[in-house]
Each structure stands twice: as structure tokens, then as C-alpha cells.
C-alpha positions as CSV (number, residue, x, y, z in Angstrom):
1,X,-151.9,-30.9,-22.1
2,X,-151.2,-32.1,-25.8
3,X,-151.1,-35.4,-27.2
4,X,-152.0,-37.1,-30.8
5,X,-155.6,-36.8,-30.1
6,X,-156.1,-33.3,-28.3
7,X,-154.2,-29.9,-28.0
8,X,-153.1,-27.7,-25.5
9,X,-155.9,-28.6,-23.0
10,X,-155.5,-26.9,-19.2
11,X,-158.1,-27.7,-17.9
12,X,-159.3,-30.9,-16.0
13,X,-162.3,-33.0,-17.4
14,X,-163.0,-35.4,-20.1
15,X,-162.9,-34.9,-23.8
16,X,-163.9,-36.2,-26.9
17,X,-163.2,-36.8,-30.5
18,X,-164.3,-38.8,-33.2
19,X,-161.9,-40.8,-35.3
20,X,-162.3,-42.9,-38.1
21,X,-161.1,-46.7,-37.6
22,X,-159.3,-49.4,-40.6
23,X,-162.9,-50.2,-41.7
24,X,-164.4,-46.2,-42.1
25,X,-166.2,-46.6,-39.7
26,X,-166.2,-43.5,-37.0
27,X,-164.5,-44.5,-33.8
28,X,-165.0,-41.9,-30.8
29,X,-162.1,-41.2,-28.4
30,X,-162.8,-40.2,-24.8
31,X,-160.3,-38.8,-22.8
32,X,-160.4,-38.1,-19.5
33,X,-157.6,-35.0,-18.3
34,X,-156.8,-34.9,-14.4
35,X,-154.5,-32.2,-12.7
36,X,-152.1,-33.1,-9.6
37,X,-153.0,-30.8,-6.9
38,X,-151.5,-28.4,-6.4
39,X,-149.2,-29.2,-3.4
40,X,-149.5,-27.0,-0.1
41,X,-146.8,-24.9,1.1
42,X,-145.1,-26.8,3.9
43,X,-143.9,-25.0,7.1
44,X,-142.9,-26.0,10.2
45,X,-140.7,-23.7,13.3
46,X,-137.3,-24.5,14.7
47,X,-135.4,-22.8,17.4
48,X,-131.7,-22.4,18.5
49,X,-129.8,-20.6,21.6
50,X,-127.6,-17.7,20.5
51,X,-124.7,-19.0,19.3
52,X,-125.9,-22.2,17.7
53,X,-126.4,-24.3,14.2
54,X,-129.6,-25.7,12.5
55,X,-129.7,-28.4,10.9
56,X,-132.6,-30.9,9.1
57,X,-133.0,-33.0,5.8
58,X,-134.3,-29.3,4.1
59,X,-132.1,-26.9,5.9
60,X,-128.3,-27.0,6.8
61,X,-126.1,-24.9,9.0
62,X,-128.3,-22.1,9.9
63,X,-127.0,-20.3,12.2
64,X,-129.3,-16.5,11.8
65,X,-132.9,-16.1,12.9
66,X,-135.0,-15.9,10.2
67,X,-137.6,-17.2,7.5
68,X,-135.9,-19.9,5.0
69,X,-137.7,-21.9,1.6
70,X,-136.7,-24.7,-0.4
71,X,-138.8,-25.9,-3.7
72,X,-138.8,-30.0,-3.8
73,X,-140.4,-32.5,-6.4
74,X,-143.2,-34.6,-5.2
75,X,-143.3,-38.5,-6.7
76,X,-145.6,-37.2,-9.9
77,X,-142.7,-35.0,-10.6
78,X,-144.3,-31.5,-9.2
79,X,-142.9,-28.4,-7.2
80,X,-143.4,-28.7,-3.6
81,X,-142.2,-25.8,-1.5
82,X,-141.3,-26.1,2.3
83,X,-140.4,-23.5,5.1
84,X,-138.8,-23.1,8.1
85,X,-139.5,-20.6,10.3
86,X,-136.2,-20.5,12.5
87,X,-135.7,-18.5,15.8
88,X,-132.4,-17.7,17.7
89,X,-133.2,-17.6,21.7
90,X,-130.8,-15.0,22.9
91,X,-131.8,-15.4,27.4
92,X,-131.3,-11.7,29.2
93,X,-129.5,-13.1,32.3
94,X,-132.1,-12.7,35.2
95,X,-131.3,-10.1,38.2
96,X,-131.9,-11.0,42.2
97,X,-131.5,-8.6,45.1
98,X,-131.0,-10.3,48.3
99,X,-130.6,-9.0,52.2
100,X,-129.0,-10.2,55.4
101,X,-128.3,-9.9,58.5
102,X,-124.8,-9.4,59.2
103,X,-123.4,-12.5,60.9
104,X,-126.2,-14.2,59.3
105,X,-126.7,-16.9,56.1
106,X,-128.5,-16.6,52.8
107,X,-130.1,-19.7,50.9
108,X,-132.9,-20.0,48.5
109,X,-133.6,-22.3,45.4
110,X,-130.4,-21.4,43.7
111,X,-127.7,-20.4,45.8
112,X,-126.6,-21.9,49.6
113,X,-125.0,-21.1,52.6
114,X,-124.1,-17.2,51.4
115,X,-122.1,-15.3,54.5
116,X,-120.6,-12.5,52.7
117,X,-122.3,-9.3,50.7
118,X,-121.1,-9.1,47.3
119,X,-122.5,-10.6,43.3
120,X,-123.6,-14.2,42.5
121,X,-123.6,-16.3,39.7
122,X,-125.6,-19.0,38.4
123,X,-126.3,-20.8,34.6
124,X,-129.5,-22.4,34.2
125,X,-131.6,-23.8,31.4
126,X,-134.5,-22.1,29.7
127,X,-137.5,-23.8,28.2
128,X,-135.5,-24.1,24.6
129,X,-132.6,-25.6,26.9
130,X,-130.4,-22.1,25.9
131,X,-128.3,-21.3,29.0
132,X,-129.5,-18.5,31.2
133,X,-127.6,-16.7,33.5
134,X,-129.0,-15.8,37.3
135,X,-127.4,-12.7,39.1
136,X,-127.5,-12.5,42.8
137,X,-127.0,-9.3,44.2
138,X,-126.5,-9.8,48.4
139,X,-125.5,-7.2,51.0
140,X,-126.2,-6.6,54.5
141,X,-128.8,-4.9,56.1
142,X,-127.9,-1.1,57.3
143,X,-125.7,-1.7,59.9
144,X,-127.8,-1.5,63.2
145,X,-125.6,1.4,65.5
146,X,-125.5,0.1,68.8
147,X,-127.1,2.0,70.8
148,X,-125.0,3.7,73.6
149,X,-127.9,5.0,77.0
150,X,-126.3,5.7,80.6
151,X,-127.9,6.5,83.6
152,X,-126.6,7.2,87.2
153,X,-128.6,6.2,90.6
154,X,-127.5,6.3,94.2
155,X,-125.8,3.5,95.8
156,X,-127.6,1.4,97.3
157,X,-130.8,2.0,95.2
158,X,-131.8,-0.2,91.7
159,X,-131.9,0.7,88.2
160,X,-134.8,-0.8,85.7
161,X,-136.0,0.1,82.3
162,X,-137.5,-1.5,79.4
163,X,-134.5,-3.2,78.4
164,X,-132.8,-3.8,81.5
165,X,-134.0,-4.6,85.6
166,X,-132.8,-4.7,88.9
167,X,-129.6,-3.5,88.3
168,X,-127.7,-2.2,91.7
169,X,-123.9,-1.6,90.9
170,X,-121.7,0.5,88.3
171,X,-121.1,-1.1,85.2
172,X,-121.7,-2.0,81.7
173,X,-125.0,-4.0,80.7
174,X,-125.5,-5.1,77.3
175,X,-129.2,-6.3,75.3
176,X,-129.8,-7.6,71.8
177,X,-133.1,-6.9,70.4
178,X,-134.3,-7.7,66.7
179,X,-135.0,-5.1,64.5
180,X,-137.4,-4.8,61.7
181,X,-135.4,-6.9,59.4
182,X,-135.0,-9.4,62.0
183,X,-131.4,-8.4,62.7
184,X,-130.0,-7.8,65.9
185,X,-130.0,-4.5,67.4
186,X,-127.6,-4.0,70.6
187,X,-128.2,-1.6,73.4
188,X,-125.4,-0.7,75.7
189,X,-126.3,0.7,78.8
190,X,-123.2,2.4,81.2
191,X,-124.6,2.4,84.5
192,X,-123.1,4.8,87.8
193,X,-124.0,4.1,91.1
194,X,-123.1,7.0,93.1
195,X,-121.1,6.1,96.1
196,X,-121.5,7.7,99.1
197,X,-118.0,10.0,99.1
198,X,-116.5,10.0,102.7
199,X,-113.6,12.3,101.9
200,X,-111.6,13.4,104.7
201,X,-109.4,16.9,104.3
202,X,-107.4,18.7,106.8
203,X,-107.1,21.9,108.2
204,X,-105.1,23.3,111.1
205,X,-105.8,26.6,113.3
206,X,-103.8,28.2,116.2
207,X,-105.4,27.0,119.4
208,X,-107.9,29.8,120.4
209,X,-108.6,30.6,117.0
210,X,-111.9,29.1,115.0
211,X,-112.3,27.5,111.5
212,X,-114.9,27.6,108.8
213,X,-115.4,27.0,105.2
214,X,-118.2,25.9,103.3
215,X,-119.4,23.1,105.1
216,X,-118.3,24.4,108.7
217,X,-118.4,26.8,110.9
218,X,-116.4,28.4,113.5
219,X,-115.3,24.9,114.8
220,X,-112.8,26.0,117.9
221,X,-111.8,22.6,118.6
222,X,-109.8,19.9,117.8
223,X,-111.7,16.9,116.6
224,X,-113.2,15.2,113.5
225,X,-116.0,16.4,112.1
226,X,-118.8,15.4,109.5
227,X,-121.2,17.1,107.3
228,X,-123.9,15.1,104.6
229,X,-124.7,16.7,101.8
230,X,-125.9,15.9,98.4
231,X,-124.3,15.5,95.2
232,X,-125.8,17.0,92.0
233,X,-127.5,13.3,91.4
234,X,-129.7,13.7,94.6
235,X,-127.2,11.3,96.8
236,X,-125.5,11.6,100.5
237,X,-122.3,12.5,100.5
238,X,-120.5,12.9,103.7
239,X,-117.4,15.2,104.1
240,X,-115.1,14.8,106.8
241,X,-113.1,17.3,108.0
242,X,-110.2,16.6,110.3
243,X,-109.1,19.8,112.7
244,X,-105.8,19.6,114.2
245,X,-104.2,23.1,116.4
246,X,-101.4,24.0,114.3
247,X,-97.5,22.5,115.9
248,X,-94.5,23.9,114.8
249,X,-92.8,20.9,112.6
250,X,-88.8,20.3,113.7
251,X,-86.3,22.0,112.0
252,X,-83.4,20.7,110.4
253,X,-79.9,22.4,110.5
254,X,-77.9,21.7,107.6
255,X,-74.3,22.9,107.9
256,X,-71.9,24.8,110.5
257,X,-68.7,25.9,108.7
258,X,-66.2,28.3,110.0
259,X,-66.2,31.9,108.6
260,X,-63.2,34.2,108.2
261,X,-63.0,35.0,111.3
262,X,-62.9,32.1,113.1
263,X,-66.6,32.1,113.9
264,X,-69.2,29.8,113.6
265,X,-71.7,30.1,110.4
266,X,-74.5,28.1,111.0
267,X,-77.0,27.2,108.0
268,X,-80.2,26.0,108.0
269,X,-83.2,24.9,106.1
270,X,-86.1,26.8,105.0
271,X,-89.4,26.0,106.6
272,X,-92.6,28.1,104.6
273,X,-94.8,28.2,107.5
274,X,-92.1,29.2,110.1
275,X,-91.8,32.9,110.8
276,X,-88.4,32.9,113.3
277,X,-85.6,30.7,114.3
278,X,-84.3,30.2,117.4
279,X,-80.1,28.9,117.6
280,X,-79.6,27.2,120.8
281,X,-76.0,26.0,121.6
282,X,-74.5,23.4,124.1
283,X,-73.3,25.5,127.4
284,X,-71.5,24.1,130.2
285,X,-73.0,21.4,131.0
286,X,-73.1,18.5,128.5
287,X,-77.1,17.9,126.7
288,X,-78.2,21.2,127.8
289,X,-78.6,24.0,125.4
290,X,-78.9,27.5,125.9
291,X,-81.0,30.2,123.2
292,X,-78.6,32.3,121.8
293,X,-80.2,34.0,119.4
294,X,-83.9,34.6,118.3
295,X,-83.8,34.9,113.9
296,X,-86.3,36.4,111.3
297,X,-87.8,34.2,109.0
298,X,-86.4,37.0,106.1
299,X,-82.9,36.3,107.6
300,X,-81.5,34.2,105.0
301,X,-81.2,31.5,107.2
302,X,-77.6,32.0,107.9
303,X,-76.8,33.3,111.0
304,X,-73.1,33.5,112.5
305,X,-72.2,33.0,116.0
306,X,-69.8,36.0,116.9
307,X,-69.3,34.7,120.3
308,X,-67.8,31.2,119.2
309,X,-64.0,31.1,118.5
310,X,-63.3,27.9,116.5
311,X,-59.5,28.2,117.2
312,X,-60.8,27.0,120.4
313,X,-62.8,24.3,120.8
314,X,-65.4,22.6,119.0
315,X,-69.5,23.8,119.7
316,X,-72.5,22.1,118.8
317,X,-75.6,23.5,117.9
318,X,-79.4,23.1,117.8
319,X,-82.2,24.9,116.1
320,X,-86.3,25.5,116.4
321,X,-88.9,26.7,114.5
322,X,-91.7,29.0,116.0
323,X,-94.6,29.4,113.8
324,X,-97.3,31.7,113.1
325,X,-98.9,30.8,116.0
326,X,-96.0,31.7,118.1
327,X,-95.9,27.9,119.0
328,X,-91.9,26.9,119.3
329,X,-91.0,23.3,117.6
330,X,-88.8,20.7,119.4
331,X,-85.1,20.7,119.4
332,X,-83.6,20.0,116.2
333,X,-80.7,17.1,115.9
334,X,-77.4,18.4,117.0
335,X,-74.7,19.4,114.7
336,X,-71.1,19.5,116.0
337,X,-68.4,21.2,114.2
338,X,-64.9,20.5,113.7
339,X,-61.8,21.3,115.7
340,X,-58.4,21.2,114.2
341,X,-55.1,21.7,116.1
342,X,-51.7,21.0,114.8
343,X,-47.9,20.2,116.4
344,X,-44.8,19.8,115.0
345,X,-43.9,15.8,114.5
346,X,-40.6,14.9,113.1
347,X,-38.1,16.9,111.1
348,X,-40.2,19.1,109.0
349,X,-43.5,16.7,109.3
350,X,-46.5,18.2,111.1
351,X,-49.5,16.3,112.9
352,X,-52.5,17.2,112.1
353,X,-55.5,16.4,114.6
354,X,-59.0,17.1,114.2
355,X,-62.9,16.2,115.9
356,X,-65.0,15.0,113.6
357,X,-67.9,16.6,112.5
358,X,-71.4,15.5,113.9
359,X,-74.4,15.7,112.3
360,X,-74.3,14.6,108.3
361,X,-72.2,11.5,107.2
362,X,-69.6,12.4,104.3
363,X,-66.8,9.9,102.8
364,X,-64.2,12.4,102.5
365,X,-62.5,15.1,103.5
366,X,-60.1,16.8,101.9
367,X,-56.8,18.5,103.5
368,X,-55.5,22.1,102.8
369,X,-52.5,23.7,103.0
370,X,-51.0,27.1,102.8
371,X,-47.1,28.7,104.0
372,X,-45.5,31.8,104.2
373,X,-44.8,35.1,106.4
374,X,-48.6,35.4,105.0
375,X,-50.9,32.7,104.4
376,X,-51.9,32.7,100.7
377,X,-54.1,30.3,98.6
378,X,-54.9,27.2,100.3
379,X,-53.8,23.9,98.1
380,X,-55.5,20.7,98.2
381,X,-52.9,18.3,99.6
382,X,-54.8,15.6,100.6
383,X,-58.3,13.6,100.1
384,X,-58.8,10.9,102.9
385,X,-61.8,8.6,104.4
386,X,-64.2,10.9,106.6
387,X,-63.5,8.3,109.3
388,X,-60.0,9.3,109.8
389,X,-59.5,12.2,112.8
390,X,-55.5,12.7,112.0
391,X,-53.0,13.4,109.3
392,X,-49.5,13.4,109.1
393,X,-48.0,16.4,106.7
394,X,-44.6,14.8,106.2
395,X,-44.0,17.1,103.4
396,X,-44.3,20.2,105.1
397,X,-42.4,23.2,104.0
398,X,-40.3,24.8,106.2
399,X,-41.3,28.4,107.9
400,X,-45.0,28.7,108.6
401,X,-47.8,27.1,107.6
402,X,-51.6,27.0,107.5
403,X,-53.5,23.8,107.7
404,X,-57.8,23.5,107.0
405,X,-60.0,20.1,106.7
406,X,-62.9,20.7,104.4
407,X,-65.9,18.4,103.9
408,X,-68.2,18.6,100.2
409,X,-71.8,18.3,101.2
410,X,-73.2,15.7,98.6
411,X,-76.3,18.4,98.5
412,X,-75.4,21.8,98.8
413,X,-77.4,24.3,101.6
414,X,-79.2,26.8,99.2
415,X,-80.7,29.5,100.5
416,X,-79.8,33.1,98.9
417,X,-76.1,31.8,98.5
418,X,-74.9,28.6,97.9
419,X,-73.2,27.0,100.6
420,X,-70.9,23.9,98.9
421,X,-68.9,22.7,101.7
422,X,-68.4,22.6,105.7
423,X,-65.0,23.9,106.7
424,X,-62.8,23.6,110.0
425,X,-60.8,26.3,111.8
426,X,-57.3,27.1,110.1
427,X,-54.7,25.7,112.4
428,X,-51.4,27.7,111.8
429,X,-47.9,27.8,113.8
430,X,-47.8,31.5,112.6
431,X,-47.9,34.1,115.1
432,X,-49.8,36.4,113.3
433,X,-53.4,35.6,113.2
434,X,-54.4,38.2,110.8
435,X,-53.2,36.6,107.6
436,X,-55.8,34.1,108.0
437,X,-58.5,36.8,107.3
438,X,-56.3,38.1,104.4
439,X,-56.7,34.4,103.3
440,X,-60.4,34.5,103.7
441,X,-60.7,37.6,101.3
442,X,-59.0,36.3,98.8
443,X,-59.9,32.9,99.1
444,X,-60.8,30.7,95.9
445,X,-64.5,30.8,95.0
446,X,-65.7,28.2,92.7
447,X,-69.0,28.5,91.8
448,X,-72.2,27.7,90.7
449,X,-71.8,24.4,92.5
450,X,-73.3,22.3,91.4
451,X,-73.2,23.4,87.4
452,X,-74.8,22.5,84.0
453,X,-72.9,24.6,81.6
454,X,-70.4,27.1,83.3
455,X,-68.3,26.9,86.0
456,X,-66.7,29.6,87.1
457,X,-63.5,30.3,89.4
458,X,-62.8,33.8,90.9
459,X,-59.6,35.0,93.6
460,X,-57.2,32.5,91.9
461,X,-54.0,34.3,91.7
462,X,-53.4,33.7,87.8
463,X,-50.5,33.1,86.0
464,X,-50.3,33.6,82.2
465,X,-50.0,30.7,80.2
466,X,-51.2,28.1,83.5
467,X,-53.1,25.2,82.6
468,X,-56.4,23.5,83.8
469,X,-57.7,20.3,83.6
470,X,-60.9,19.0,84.9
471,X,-60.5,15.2,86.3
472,X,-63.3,12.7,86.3
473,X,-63.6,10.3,89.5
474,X,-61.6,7.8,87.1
475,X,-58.7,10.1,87.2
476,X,-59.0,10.2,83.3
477,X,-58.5,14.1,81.8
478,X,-62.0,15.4,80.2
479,X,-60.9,19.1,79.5
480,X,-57.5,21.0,79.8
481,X,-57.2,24.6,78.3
482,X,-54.8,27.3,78.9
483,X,-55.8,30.3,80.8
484,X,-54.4,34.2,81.1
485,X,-54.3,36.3,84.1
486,X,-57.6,37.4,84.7
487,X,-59.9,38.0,88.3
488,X,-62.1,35.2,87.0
489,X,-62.2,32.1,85.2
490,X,-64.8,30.7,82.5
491,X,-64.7,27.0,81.5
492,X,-67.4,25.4,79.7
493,X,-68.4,22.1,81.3
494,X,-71.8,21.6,79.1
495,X,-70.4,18.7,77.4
496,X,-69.3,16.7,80.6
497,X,-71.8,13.7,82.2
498,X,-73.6,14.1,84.9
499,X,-71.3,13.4,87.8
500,X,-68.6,14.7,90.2
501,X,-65.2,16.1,88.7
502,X,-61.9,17.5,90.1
503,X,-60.1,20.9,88.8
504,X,-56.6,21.5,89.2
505,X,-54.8,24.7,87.7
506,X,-51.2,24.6,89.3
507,X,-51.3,22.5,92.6
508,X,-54.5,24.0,93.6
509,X,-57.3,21.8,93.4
510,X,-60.8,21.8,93.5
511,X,-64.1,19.6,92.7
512,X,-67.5,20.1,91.4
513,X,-70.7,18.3,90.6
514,X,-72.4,18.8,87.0
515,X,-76.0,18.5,87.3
């Protein structure tokens, strides 16, 4: 401090000095020095959420955490310093881990009514009132496999365990538990109550023989019989057995065509379990049938009647089975085969007259003709109703001629040969009966019948050059191909429908099934 009176003084107190006053007379100054003191440092704390600006009559716009100072005048004109102290909240968002059941709902103090697993979010307030983030992390429990038990018990008897009681029939039974999360744990239980089995089987012997198996033995008699056994889960079961004395089932014939020379063929079916056939044929007297032949069951089950003459008359025919235990079967159903004769009508025109054939039904029949010193091929003339029993030829040529009815079986008789058709005698005004077997040798084979890809056509008496066409029912031409003289004919029917067809090469005809 300086002034008039004293110099450069730092330090507080009082001093003196002597002056002398307008009359010489000393005059003592006293002066008293005070300091301000010396002003504290002020400081005081803020805080802001990351992100934010502070602000306050000292400090403006801070916006980083850190330690600021400002230097202010007091009223007496001195330094005064103040400081903030100013922190920046930045909130680490807070992490949860929740569980459920599935099925179930998850709710606390934050989040409601959860049904799904998956990540939740929440924004809450700290203490500084800086935004903090919650994180909910929710999934199910492990998923509780249910848990699969069967069991099997007898009929009749009940089934109990810890989870399940007095159960008594076959099924599916279901119990929810809680596991140790509280969650529902599901046992399935698949219950089998063993019926008693009553099954009957059969089993035939020849009488005087005896029968056994594994659960009988050497039963002799007819009769029903029972055994009880039991099964592999400690339950009755019953067999039955039902022991008959083996019969001889009825045979069946199933065609009687006319060979080629004049004799009756008879065809039959095959039976496994006979071992001969017996042909019986209608005598004298009408309904009463007389054995006329006794036939291995290796015999091809054809068999022709060299004592029949179908020129003649017509025959019928029977057939029964014996069996292995040399028991014979009944009577079969007749079959009666046709008888055609022929005389001359008007002009040229020749009558036709025929008995019908007995035994199958058929819709058609289908009318051949042949002439000449010689009969040759037979032509298809004709196709009428199988109800009709007469035809009028009034087309005939002139000279000799050769007539034959023919009926296509719908199934063919298969044994080791195919059998397609039943024919009738040939009816002829020719003298010579011998060109009817010359006829038979070189008659027209058309075969396999029925056929899936070939058909094939031997003993046609070729010319170069002819043409065939195969017909459908509709009349409408599906193939026609020119052929050369050859013994037999090829013809590719693979691409035809199921279905009958008709072949014609020249003005002979023919017809076929594709299977």
C-alpha cells in the first residue's frame, strides 16, 4: 500500500508518522492498513446424462465431463475464483434372464403378460433422471419330452401304477405332472389288453385217416375241436380247430367243340386237389348218364369222345372229380353240343338248321362257309344273335358247299392249349366226307387269343400283295398292312385298347380280344 503519508506497506496493522502542522508544531499521523481476505475458492458439482448441455450463471454449454474454473471480482474489487466439478452419467443398460413354462405368462415389475421367448425392452430413469435401458431376456423352459410307457395285461384283469389306476381295456391314457420348474410334464401310457384269441382254422382228412398238428393229435373224427393255451403275455388263448372228411368239390366243364373228325372234344377245368376225371354222357334214356371214360389228372383236361359222331346227332355231357381220397364229386351241369344239318331251300339258297348249344350263354354265333370238289378255308359269312337256331344262305354258290356255326367263348378254356371257341359239326351236300378232315388240317389258326402285343395267323392260304385290316366293334379300321405269301402271319396289335376286334384279309374273317 502507498499513499502521501506511507510507502509500499504489505502488511496489515497500524502505522505512524509524525508531521509537522501550519503552526510547527509536530502533528502525528496514525494509520491503520487492513487486507480483504483473501476470498476462498468456490466449488460446487453438477451432473448431466450422456448426451446433454450444462449450463449456470458461471458456466455455459458444457457438454464434456470434467473440472472447469472461472476468476470473478468480489464488491471490494478482488479475484474470486469458482469451480465446477461436472460429471456426464453415461447408464450401462441393465440385463434380465427370465424363464417359462411353455403355454405359460411372464410378469414382473417391469414387463406384463409375456407369452412368447425372445428379448425385451424397457427405458427407465436413474437417480440423475439419465435414461436407462432394461433388457429382458425370456425363453422357455427345456421342453419336457412326454413321456411315452406301455404295458400289456390280460383281458379281463386291471392295470395300476403310480400315475394311472384301474385301468381294464386297450387304449391310450394320458397324465400331466409338474416338473421341477413347475411346468407340466405329460406321461402317455398305451395300454393292451390281451384278448382271449378264439381263432378257428380248418383242416380236412380222408375219412379213416387221423389229423394232428401242434395243438392236436390224431383226431379221427369229424367235429370241432378246442385247445387253451397261453400267449407269450401269460393269457388264455383258445384255438379252435374245425375237422371236416375231405369231399370231392363239383367240377365244371367248360366247352365241347367238334374236332376234325367229327368227334366230340370235351374241355374242362382244372381242379388242384383232383387226381382223375370221370366223363359221363346222356345214353338212351333222357337224365341218365353213363361213365364213359375214367381220366388222369396229367391228362390235359381234354379228352375226345371217339365214339360220338357229331354228323349225327347232338350229345350232352357231364363230368366228376375224384379226389385223393378216392371220394367221386357230384355230377357236374350238363353241356349240350350243337347239331347242324342243312337242305337245299330255293334256287341256289340253302337252309341252315342247328340245336343250340347248352351249357354257357354267348350273344353270337358266327356262320361259316366253304365250296368246292374240296372244301377249303372256311369264310365268315355271317354273325347273328345266339338266340337264333336257323339261317338262310341265299347266296350260296353253286356245286358243293360246307357250312359250320362257331361260338367265341368270352373267356377262353386254358389248359396246355388255348381253346377260343366252341364249334358245330360241318354240314356239307358233298359226298365226299374226307375233305372235311383236309379242311381241319389246314384250317386257319389264329392265336394267342386273347393277345397283348402279337397276334399271329398260321394255314391262311396267302396271296402276295392281300391286305389286312383289324376292325374295332365300331366298324372303324385301326390297322391295315399288306402282307406276302408266307405260312404265318405277324401283326402287331400293342397299340390297340383293350377290347374285342375283327380281322379280315380277303373274305375271311376272324376276331380277337386284346388283353
Amino acid at each position: 500500500y502507498t499513499d502521501s503519508n506511507f510507502t509500499n506497506l504489505t502488511q496489515a496493522g497500524t502505522y505512524y508518522t509524525t508531521l509537522a502542522n501550519s503552526n510547527a508544531c509536530d502533528s502525528i499521523v496514525a494509520f491503520t492498513l487492513y487486507f480483504y481476505p483473501v476470498p476462498a475458492i468456490t466449488q460446487y458439482s453438477a451432473n448431466i446424462c450422456h448426451g446433454g448441455i450444462y449450463s449456470d450463471s458461471n458456466f455455459t454449454n458444457l457438454t464434456q465431463e470434467g473440472y472447469y474454473s472461472d476468476t470473478l471480482q468480489t464488491p471490494d474489487g478482488c479475484d474470486s475464483i469458482v469451480a465446477l466439478s461436472l460429471s456426464v452419467h453415461i447408464p450401462s443398460p441393465t440385463y434380465l434372464n427370465a424363464s417359462m413354462c411353455r403355454g405359460g405368462i411372464y410378469s414382473d415389475s417391469n414387463f406384463t403378460n409375456i407369452t412368447e421367448s425372445g428379448t425385451y425392452y424397457d427405458t427407465l430413469q436413474d437417480i440423475y433422471g439419465c435414461d436407462s435401458v432394461l433388457i429382458l431376456y425370456v425363453s422357455y423352459y427345456p421342453t419336457v419330452a412326454m413321456t411315452y410307457h406301455s404295458a400289456t395285461i390280460c383281458h379281463g384283469n386291471i392295470y395300476s401304477d403310480s400315475n394311472f389306476i384301474n385301468l381294464t381295456e386297450s387304449g391310450t391314457y394320458y397324465d400331466t405332472l409338474q416338473n421341477i420348474n413347475g411346468c407340466d410334464s405329460i406321461i402317455r401310457l398305451t395300454l393292451y389288453a390281451s384278448y382271449i384269441s378264439t381263432p378257428y382254422y380248418y383242416a380236412s382228412i380222408c375219412n379213416g385217416d387221423s389229423y394232428s398238428d401242434s395243438n392236436f393229435s390224431n383226431l379221427t373224427q369229424e367235429g370241432y375241436y378246442s385247445d387253451t393255451l397261453q400267449t407269450p403275455d401269460g393269457c388264455d388263448s383258445i384255438v379252435r380247430l374245425r375237422l371236416t372228411y375231405k369231399q370231392s368239390p363239383t367240377q365244371a366243364l367248360c366247352m365241347i367243340s367238334v374236332e376234325e373228325n367229327n368227334h366230340n372234344q370235351i374241355v374242362w377245368k382244372n381242379n388242384e386237389i383232383i387226381s382223375a376225371y370221370k366223363i359221363y354222357r346222356e345214353g338212351t334214356q333222357s337224365g341218365i348218364y353213363d361213365c364213359i371214360a375214367t381220366v388222369d389228372y396229367d391228362s390235359n383236361n381234354v379228352w375226345i369222345d371217339t365214339a360220338s359222331n357229331a354228323t349225327e346227332r347232338s350229345y350232352r355231357y357231364k363230368i366228376s372229380g375224384i379226389d385223393t381220397c378216392g371220394n367221386e364229386s357230384d355230377l357236374s351241369a350238363f353241356h349240350k353240343t350243337m347239331h347242324l344239318t342243312i337242305n337245299q331251300g330255293v334256287g341256289s339258297s340253302w337252309n341252315l338248321i342247328w340245336t343250340p348249344y347248352e351249357g354257357i350263354t354267348y350273344p353270337t354265333l358266327n356262320i361259316y362257309r366253304s365250296s368246292g370238289v374240296q372244301m377249303g378255308n372256311l369264310e365268315l359269312i355271317q354273325t347273328i344273335s345266339g338266340n337264333n337256331t336257323s339261317y338262310t344262305d341265299n347266296n350260296a354258290p353253286s356245286g358243293y358247299v360246307y357250312y359250320q356255326i362257331e361260338i367265341v367263348l368270352d373267356e377262353p378254356c386254358t389248359t396246355r392249349k388255348s381253346f377260343a371257341s366252341i364249334r358245330s359239326n360241318i354240314a356239307t351236300n358233298a359226298p365226299n366226307t374226307n375233305s372235311i378232315n383236309e379242311f381241319r388240317t389246314s384250317e386257319i389258326q389264329l392265336y394267342p387269343n386273347p393277345t397283348s402285343s402279337q397276334l399271329k395267323i398260321k394255314n391262311y392260304q396267302i396271296k402276295d400283295g392281300e391286305n389286312v385290316e383289324i376292325i374295332d366293334v365300331l366298324g372303324r379300321v385301326q390297322k391295315s398292312t399288306i402282307i406276302n405269301q408266307q405260312s404265318e402271319i405277324i401283326i402287331d396289335v400293342s397299340h390297340l385298347a383293350k377290347g374285342m376286334y375283327f380281322i379280315k384279309i380277303g373274305n375271311w374273317r376272324g376276331k380277337f380280344v386284346v388283353n
